[in-house]
C-alpha positions in Angstrom: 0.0 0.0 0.0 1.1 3.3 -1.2 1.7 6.4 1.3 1.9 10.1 0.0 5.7 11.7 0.6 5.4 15.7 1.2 8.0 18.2 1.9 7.7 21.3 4.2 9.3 24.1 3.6 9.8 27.1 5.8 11.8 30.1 5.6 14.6 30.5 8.8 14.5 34.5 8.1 11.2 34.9 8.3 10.6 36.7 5.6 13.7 38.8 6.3 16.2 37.5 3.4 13.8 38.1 0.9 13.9 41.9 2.0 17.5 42.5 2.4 19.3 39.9 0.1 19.5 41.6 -3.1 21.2 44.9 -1.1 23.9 42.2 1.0 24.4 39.9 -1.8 23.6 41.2 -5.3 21.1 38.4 -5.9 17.3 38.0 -5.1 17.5 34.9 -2.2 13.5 34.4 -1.3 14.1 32.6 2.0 17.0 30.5 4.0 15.0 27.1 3.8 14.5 25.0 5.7 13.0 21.4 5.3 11.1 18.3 6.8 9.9 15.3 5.2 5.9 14.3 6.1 5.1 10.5 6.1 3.0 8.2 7.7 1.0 11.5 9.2 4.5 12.4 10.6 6.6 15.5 10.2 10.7 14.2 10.5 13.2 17.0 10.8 17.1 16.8 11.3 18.3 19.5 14.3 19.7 18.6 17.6 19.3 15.2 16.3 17.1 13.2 14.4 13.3 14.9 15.2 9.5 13.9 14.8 6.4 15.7 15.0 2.6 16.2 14.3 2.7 17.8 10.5 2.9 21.5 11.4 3.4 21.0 15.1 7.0 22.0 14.8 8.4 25.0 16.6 8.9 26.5 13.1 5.3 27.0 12.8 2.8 26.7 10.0 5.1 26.1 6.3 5.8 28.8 4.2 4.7 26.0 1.1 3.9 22.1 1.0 5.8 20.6 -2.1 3.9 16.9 -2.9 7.1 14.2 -3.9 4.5 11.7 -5.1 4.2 8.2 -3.2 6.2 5.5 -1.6 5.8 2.2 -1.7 7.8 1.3 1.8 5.7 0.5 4.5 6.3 2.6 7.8 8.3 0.1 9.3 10.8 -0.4 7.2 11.7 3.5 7.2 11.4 3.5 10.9 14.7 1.0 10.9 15.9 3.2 7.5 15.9 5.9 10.2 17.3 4.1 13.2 20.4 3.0 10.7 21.2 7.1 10.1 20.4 8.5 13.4 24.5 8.0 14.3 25.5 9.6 11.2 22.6 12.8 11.6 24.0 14.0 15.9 23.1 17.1 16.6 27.2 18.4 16.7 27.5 17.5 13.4 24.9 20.2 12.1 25.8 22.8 9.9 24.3 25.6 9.0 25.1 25.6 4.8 27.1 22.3 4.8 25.3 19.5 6.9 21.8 20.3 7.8 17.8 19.8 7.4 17.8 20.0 3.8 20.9 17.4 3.8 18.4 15.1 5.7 15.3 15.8 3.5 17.3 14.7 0.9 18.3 11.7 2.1 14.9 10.5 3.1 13.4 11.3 -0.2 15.9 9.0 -2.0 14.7 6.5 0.2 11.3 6.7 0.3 10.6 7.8 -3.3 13.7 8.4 -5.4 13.5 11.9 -5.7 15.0 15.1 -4.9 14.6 18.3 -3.2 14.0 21.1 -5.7 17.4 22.9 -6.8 16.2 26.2 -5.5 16.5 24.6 -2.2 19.7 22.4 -3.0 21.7 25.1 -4.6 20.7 28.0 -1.7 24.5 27.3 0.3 25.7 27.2 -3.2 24.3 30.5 -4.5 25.3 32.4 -1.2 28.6 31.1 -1.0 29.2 32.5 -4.3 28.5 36.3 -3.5 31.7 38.3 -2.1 29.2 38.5 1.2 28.5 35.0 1.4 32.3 34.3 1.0 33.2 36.8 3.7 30.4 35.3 6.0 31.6 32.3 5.9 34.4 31.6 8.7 32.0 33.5 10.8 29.0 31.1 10.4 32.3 27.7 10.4 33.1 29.0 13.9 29.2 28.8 15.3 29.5 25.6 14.3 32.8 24.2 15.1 32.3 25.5 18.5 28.9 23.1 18.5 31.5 19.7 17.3 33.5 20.1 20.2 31.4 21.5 22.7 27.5 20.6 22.2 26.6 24.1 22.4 26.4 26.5 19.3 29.0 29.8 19.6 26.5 32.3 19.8 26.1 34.3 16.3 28.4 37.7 16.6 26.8 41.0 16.4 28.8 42.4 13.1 27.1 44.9 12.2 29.9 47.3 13.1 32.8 44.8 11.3 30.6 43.2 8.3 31.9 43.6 4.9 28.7 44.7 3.6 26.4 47.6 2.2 24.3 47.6 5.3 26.2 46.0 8.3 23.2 46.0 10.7 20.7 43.8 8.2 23.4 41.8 7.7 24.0 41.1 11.7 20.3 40.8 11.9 19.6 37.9 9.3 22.4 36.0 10.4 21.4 36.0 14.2 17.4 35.1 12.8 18.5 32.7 10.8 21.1 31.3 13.2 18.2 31.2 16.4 15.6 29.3 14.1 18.2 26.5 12.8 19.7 26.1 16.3 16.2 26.3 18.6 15.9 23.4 21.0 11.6 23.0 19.9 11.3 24.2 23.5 8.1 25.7 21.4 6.9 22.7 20.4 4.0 20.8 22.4 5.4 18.0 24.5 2.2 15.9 23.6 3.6 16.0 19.5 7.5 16.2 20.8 9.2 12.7 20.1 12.9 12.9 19.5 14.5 9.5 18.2 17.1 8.6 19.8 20.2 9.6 18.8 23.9 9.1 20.4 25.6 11.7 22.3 28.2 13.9 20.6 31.1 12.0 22.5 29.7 8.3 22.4 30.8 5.4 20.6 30.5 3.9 17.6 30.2 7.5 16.3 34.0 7.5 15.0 36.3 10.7 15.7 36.2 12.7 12.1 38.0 15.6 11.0 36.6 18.7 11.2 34.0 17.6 8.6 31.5 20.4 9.3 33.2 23.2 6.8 33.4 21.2 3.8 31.3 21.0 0.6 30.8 16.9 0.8 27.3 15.2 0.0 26.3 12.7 2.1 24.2 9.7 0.4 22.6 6.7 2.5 21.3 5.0 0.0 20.7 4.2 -4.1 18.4 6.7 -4.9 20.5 9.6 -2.7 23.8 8.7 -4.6 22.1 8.9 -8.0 20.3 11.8 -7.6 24.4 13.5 -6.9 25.1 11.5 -10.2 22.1 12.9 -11.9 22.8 16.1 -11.2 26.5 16.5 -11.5 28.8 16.3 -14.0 31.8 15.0 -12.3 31.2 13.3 -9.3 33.9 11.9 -7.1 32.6 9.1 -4.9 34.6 8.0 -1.0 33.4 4.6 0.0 34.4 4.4 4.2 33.0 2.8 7.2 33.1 3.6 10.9 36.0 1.4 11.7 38.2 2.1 9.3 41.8 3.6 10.2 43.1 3.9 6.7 39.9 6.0 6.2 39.7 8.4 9.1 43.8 8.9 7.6 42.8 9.9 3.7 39.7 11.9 4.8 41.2 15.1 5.0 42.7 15.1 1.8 39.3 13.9 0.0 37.9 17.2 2.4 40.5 19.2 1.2 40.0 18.4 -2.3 36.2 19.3 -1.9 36.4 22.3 -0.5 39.1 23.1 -3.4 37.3 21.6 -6.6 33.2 21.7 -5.7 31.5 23.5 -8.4 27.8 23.7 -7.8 25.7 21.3 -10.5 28.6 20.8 -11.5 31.4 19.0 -9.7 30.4 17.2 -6.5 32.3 14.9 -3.6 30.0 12.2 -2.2 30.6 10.1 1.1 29.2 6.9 1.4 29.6 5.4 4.7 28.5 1.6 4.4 27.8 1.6 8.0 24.9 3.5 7.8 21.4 3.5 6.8 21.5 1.3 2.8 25.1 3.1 2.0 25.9 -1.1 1.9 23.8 -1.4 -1.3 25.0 1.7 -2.8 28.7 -0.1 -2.2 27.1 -3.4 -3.5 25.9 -2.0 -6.9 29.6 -1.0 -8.0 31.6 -3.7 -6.3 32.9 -2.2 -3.4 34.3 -4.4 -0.8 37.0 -3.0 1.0 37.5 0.7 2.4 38.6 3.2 1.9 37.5 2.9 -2.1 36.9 6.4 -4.5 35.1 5.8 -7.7 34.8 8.7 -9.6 32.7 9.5 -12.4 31.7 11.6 -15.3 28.0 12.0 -16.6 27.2 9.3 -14.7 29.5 6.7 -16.1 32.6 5.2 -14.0 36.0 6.7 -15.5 38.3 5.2 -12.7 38.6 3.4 -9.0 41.5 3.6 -6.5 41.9 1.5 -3.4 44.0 2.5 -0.2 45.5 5.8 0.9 47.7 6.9 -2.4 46.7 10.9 -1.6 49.1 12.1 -4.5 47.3 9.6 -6.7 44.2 10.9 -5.4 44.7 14.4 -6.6 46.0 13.0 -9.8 43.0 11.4 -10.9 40.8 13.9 -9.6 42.5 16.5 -11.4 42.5 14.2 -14.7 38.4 14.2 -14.1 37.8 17.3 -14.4 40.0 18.3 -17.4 38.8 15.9 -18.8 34.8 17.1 -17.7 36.0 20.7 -18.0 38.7 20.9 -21.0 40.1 24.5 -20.5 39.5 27.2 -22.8 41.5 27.3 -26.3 42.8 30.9 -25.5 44.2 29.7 -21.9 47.3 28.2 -23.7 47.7 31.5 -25.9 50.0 33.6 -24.8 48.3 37.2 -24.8 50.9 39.6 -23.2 49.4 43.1 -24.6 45.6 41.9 -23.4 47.5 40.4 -20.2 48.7 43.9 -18.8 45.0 45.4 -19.7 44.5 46.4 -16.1 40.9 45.5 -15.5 39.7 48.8 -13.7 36.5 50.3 -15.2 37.2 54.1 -16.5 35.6 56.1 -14.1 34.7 59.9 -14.6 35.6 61.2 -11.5 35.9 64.5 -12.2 33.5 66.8 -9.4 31.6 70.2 -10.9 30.5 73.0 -9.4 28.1 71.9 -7.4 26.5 75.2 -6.3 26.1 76.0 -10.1 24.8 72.4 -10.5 22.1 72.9 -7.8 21.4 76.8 -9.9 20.8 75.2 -13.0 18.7 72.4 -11.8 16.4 74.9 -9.8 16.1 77.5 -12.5 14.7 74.4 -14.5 12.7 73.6 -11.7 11.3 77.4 -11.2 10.7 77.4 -15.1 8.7 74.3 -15.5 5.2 75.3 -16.9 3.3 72.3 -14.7 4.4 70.0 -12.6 3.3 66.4 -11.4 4.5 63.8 -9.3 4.8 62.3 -5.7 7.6 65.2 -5.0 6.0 68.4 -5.5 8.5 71.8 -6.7 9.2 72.9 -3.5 10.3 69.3 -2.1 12.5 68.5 -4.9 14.7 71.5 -4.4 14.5 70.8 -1.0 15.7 67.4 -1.5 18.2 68.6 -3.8 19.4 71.5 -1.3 19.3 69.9 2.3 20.1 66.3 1.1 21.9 65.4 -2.3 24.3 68.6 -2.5 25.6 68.1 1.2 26.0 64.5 0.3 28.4 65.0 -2.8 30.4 68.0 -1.1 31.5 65.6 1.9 32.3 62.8 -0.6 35.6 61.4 1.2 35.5 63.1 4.2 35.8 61.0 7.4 32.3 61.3 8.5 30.2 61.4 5.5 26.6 62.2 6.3 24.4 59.3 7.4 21.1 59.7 5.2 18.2 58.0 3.4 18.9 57.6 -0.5 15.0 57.0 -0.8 13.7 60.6 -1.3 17.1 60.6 -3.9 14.8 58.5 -6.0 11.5 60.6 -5.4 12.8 63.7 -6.5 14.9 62.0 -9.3 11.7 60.4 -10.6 9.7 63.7 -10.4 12.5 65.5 -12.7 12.5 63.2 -15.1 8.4 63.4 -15.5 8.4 67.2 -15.9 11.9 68.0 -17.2 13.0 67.6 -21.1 16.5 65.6 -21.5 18.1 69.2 -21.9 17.3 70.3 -18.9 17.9 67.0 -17.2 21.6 66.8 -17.8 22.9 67.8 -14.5 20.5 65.7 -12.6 22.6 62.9 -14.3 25.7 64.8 -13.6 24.5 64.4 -9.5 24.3 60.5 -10.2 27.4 60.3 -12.3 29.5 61.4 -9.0 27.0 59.6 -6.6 27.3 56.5 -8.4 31.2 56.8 -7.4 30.1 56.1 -3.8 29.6 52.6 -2.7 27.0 53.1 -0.4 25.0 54.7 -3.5 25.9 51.8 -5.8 24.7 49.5 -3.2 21.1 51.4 -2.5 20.9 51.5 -6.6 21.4 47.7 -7.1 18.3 47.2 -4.8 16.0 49.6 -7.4 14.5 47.8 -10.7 12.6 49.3 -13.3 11.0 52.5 -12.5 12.3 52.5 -9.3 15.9 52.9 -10.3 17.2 56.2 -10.7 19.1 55.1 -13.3 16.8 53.3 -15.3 14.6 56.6 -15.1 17.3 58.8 -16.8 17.9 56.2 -19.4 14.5 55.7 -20.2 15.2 59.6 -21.2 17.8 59.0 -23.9 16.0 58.8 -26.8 16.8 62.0 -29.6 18.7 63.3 -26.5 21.0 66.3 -26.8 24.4 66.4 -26.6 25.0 67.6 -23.4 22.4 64.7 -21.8 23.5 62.0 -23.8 27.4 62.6 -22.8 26.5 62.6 -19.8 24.3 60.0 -19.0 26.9 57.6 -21.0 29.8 58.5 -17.9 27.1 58.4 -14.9 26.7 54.8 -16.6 30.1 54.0 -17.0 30.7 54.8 -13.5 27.8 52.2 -12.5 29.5 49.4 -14.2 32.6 50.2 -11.7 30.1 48.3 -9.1 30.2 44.8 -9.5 26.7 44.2 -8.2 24.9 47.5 -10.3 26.7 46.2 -13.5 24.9 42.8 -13.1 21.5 44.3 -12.4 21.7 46.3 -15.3 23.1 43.8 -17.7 19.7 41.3 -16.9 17.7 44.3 -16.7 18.7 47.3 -19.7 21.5 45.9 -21.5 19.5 46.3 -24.9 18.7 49.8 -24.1 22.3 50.4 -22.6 23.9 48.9 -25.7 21.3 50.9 -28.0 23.0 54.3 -26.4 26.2 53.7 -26.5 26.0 52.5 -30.3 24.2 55.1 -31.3 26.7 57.4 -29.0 29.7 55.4 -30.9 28.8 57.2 -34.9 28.4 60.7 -32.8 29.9 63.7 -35.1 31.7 64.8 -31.5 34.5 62.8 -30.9 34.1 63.6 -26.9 30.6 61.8 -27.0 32.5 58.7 -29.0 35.1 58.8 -26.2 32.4 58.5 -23.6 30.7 56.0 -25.6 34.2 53.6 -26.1 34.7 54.2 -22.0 31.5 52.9 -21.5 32.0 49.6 -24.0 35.5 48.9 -22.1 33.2 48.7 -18.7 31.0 46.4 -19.9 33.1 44.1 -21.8 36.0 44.4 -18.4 32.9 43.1 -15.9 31.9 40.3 -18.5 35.8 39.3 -18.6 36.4 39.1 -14.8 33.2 37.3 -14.7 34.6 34.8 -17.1 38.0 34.6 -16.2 36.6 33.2 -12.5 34.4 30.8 -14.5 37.4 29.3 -16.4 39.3 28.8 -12.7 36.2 27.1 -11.7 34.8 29.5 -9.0 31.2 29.5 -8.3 30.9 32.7 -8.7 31.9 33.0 -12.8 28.4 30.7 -13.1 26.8 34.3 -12.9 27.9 35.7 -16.2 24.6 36.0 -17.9 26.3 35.5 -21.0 24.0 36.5 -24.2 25.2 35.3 -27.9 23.2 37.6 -29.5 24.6 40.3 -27.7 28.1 38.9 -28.2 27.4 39.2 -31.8 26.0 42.7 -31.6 28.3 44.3 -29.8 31.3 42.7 -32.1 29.8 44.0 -34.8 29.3 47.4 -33.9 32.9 47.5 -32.6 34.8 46.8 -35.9 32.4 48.8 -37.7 33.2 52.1 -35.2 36.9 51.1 -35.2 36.7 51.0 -39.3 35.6 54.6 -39.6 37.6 56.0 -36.7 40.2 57.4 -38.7 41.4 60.8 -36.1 41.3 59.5 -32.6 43.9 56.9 -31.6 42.5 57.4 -27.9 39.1 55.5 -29.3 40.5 53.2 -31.6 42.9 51.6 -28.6 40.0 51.3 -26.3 37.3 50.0 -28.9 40.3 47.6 -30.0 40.4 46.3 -26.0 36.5 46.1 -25.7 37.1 43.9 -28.9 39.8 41.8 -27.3 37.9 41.5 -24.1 34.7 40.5 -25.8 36.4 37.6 -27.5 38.9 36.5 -25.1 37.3 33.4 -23.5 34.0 33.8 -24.7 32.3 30.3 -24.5 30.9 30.7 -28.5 34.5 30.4 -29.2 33.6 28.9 -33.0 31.0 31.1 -33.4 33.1 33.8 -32.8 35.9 32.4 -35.1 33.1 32.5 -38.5 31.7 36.1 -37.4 35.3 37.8 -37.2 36.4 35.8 -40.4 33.3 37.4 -42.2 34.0 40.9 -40.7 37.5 40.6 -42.1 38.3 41.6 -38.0 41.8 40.9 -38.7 42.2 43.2 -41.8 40.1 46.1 -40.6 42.4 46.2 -37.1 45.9 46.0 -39.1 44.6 49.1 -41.6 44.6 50.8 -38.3 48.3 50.3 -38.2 49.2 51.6 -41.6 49.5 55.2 -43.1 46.1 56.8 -42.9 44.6 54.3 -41.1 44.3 56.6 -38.2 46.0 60.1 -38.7 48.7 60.0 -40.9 51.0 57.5 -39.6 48.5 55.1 -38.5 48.1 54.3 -34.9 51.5 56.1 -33.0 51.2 54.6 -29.2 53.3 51.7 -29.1 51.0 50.0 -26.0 47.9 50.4 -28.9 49.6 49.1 -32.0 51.3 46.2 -29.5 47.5 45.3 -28.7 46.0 46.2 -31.9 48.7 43.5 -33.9 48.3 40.6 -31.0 43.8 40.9 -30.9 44.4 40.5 -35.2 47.5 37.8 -35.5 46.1 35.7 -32.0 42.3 35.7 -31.8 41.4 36.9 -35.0 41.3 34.3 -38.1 
C-alpha cells in the first residue's frame, strides 16, 4: 500500500532574506529554507538530532509551502529501521548551518522513500550564497558557530557584526544572520510535548560515532542509499565518490585530503564529492551496486559513467586522478594556452569619470529648471525636490571622502529623481545625471541603486530619457553609466535588466559627429566588456561565482559587430581606436561561443580592418602612434582573430 511523501518548507528568516538579500548579496534569495519530510502522518526533521512531530506542530510554525514528492511504496516500518540505521551519522554536533543540515536530511529521506530530490532552489541555496563576495566573507564567521557546537554541544553564539561586516548595510546583515542562526539552532522548547518525540540519537562523545576531522566546513554530500547517490550523479557532471566505514583507520587517515579536495574543486551542478559510509542507513547497497568491498574505495565519475577506481590511501594519486576528471569534464579554454601579453597587462579597472563640478552652479541650473517648469506632477511636488536637492543630495556629494560622510536616506534621492525626469525635457535633465554620475562613485550609492529595478531605479529613469537626447544629456548620461559598471553588483542588475537599451546608447553614441561623445561611448564599452571578462575569467578557474555571467550570444554578436564597424571609420582618434580595440579583445577572449566567434570575425575581415589601423592613414597619418595600442592592436588581429 502506497503512502503520499510531502516536503515542508519554511523560511529561517522569516521573511527577512527576501527583503534585504539583493542589497547584501547582489542576488534576489527568497528565504533560508528550511526542510522536513511528512510521512506516515508524521513531520521528521534533522536538528539537535534526528526529530518527529505532528505535521505543522513544529516550533517552526505553519510552512511557508507544502511541495507533494508523489508516493512511496515502503511500509512505515521499514523507514522507521531506515531511520534508526542514520540516526548515528545525523548527531546534533554535526549540524551545519550551509554544509550539513535539514535539507541534507530531507534529501536523504526522499531517496529513500521515493527516489527523488529536493528542488534545486533549495539544494543550490548554500551554493548561490557562497558565491556572492558577502556570502564568501560570512563564511568563517558562520564555520566557527559551528565548530564550537563539534567540540562542545553548544552553538557559539552568532556575533553581532554589524559594526565589522563587509557589507552595504552591516546592521541587516548582523540581523539575518542571528534570525537565521536562532531558528536552525532552537531546542523545539516551542513545540507541544504531547507532538515532541525525538528519536534517539547518540551523544556527541559516544561510541561507535567514530572521531572525524573537522568535517562540518566542507562542501561533501552525504548519500545513505541508491536513490541519494544517484540523484548527486544525476545532477553532477563529475562526481567523485569516497566509500568508508566507521572502523576504518586507513579512512579516518585519507579523509582530509578527500575534504581538502572538496572544499578546493566543488563546483555547484557541477562537480560534487559524495561520502558513502557503508555503515549506515542502505550506504551497503550503494557499495554493492559497483563492487565495493573494501574501504577506503573512491570511484569517480563523469555523466554518470565510472571513469576510474583507487583503493587504499595513495593521496598524491588521489589528486592526480581527480584532477585528470575534471580536465577531462572541464577541457580548458582554447585561449588559456595562448600567450596574450598586450591583453595580459590590460588592467581591468572600469574608467571612471571622476571629475567633481560645481556643485552650487549644479544645484542653480537644476532649480532655475525647476522654477521654469510650466506644470508640474509627481509624488515630490517643486518645492520638495529643491529641497531634497538642497538639504540632502548637495551636502552629500560636497562631503564625498570626508571622514564622516553624512548618514542619510537615498530614498527621497529616487522621489525627487523620478519627479525630474516626468516634468523635465532631457536638456534640462543633464545635470540631474551629472548628481548621479559622481553619486554612483560612492559605494553606499551603488549598493542602495542595485536594490531599485525598473521605474524604481534612478538610473533606469534617466535612461528611459535617452532617446533624440541632446548632446550635453547623452554625454553625460553615458559617464554616470560608466561609472555604475565600476560596481560589480549594479553592472549585473543592469546587464539582466537594460542591457538592450544600454547597448542601443552607446551604439548610437559610438557614430556621434563629436569625438568627446564617441570617447564617452568607447569608456562605457571597455566597462562592460571588463565586468563580462572578470566574470569569465573566475568561471574558467572554476569558482562558483563566474556561473553568474549571464552571457548572451546575440549580444556577443551585436556588440562585435558594432565594434569593428566604429573602429573601421575611426580614422582621427587613436585614444578610441585603442579602447574600442580592447573592448574587442575583451569580448572575444574566453567567450564560451569560441567557434561562433571564429566564422563572425572571419566574415567581418576583423583581422584586416584592425591592421589598416596600423598603416599610413589608417588613423592620422601615420597610422596608430602609441606603441601600447599598436602592441594590442597587432596581438587581438594575429592571435584571436582568423
Amino acid at each position: 500500500m502506497s503512502s503520499p511523501v510531502k516536503v515542508y518548507v519554511y523560511d529561517l528568516s522569516k521573511g527577512l532574506a527576501g527583503q534585504v538579500s539583493l542589497q547584501l548579496t547582489g542576488k534576489q534569495i527568497d528565504g533560508v529554507w528550511h526542510t522536513s519530510v511528512v510521512a506516515f502522518g508524521k513531520e521528521i526533521f534533522y536538528g539537535p538530532g534526528i526529530c518527529e512531530t505532528e505535521p505543522g506542530r513544529s516550533h517552526h510554525g505553519s510552512p511557508l509551502r507544502i511541495v507533494d514528492m508523489g508516493e512511496t511504496h515502503m511500509d512505515e516500518q521499514t523507514f522507521v529501521e531506515y531511520l534508526s540505521q542514520i540516526k548515528e551519522h545525523y548527531t546534533a554536533d554535526k549540524y551545519h548551518l550551509l554544509d550539513f543540515n535539514c535539507n541534507s536530511f530531507t534529501n536523504d529521506c526522499l531517496g529513500f522513500l521515493t527516489g527523488g530530490s529536493l528542488p534545486p532552489y533549495i539544494k543550490d541555496l548554500p551554493s548561490d550564497f557562497l558565491s556572492t563576495p558577502f556570502g564568501a566573507a560570512l563564511r568563517p564567521t558562520i564555520d566557527a558557530m559551528f565548530r564550537g557546537r563539534a567540540s562542545t554541544g553548544v552553538l557559539t553564539p552568532p556575533p553581532d557584526i554589524s559594526a565589522t561586516a563587509d557589507s552595504p548595510n552591516p546592521a541587516s546583515a548582523s540581523s539575518l544572520l542571528q534570525a537565521v542562526a536562532a531558528g536552525a539552532t532552537s531546542n523545539n522548547s516551542g513545540m507541544p510535548s504531547s507532538s515532541r518525540n525525538y528519536l534517539p540519537t547518540p551523544a556527541p562523545t559516544s561510541p561507535p560515532t567514530p572521531v572525524q576531522s573537522n568535517s562540518l566546513t566542507t562542501p561533501v554530500h552525504i548519500a545513505t542509499n541508491p536513490s541519494s547517490f544517484r540523484n548527486v550523479l544525476h545532477t553532477h557532471r563529475a562526481v567523485v565518490a569516497f566509500f568508508t566505514s566507521a572502523t576504518c583507520g586507513p579512512c579516518r587517515m585519507i579523509e582530509p585530503v578527500f575534504e581538502d579536495l572538496a572544499k578546493s574543486k566543488s563546483r555547484a551542478n557541477d562537480v560534487a564529492f559524495v561520502k558513502i559510509d557503508l555503515s549506515v542507513g542502505m550506504s551497503n547497497a550503494v557499495g554493492g551496486e559497483y563492487g565495493v568491498r573494501v574501504t577506503p574505495t573512491f570511484i569517480l565519475f563523469l555523466d554518470g559513467n565510472k571513469t576510474h577506481e583507487m583503493k587504499g590511501i595513495n593521496a598524491p594519486e588521489l589528486r592526480t586522478q581527480v584532477d585528470l576528471l575534471l580536465y577531462q569534464a572541464f577541457p580548458p579554454h582554447p585561449h588559456t594556452t595562448l600567450s596574450l601579453p598586450a591583453i595580459e597587462a590590460m588592467p581591468l579597472n572600469a574608467i571612471l569619470s571622476s571629475q567633481v563640478p560645481n556643485l552650487d552652479i549644479v544645484l542653480a541650473k537644476v532649480t532655475g529648471f525647476i522654477d521654469t517648469a510650466p506644470s508640474w506632477s509627481g509624488s515630490a511636488t517643486k518645492e520638495a525636490t529643491k529641497q531634497i536637492l538642497a538639504k540632502n543630495i548637495i551636502p552629500y556629494l560636497k562631503a564625498r571622502g570626508s571622514s564622516s560622510p553624512p548618514n542619510i536616506s537615498f530614498e527621497p534621492w529616487k522621489d525627487a529623481t523620478i519627479s525630474l525626469a516626468t516634468n523635465l525635457s532631457a536638456g534640462e535633465l543633464f545635470p540631474v545625471a551629472d548628481m548621479w554620475r559622481v553619486a554612483l562613485l560612492e559605494p553606499a550609492v551603488c549598493s542602495w541603486s542595485a536594490t531599485k529595478v525598473g521605474p524604481e531605479s534612478p538610473i533606469l529613469v534617466l535612461l528611459s530619457k535617452a532617446e533624440d537626447a541632446p548632446r550635453n544629456y547623452s554625454l553625460t548620461l553615458l559617464r554616470m553609466i560608466s561609472n555604475a559598471f565600476a560596481n560589480k553588483i549594479v553592472a549585473r542588475e543592469l546587464l539582466l535588466s537594460s542591457r538592450s537599451s544600454i547597448t542601443a546608447l552607446m551604439a548610437a553614441a559610438l557614430f556621434h559627429d563629436d569625438a568627446t561623445v564617441r570617447l564617452a561611448a568607447a569608456n562605457l564599452a571597455f566597462n562592460m566588456t571588463v565586468h563580462l571578462q572578470r566574470l569569465r575569467v573566475e568561471k574558467v578557474r572554476g569558482n562558483v561565482e563566474g556561473d553568474d555571467v549571464g552571457e548572451n550570444e546575440d549580444w556577443d554578436v551585436e556588440m562585435t559587430s558594432a565594434l569593428l564597424e566604429v573602429i573601421e571609420r575611426e580614422k582621427a582618434n587613436e585614444e578610441i581606436v585603442h579602447r574600442l580595440t580592447a573592448s574587442l579583445a575583451l569580448l572575444i577572449r574566453l567567450s564560451p561561443s569560441i567557434e561562433q566567434f571564429v566564422s563572425l570575425l572571419e566574415v567581418l575581415q576583423a583581422r584586416k580592418i584592425l591592421k589598416d589601423k596600423l598603416e599610413r592613414g589608417g588613423c592620422g597619418d601615420t597610422g596608430v602612434v602609441k606603441k601600447e595600442a599598436r602592441k594590442l592592436i597587432e596581438e587581438v588581429a594575429e592571435k584571436l582573430c582568423p
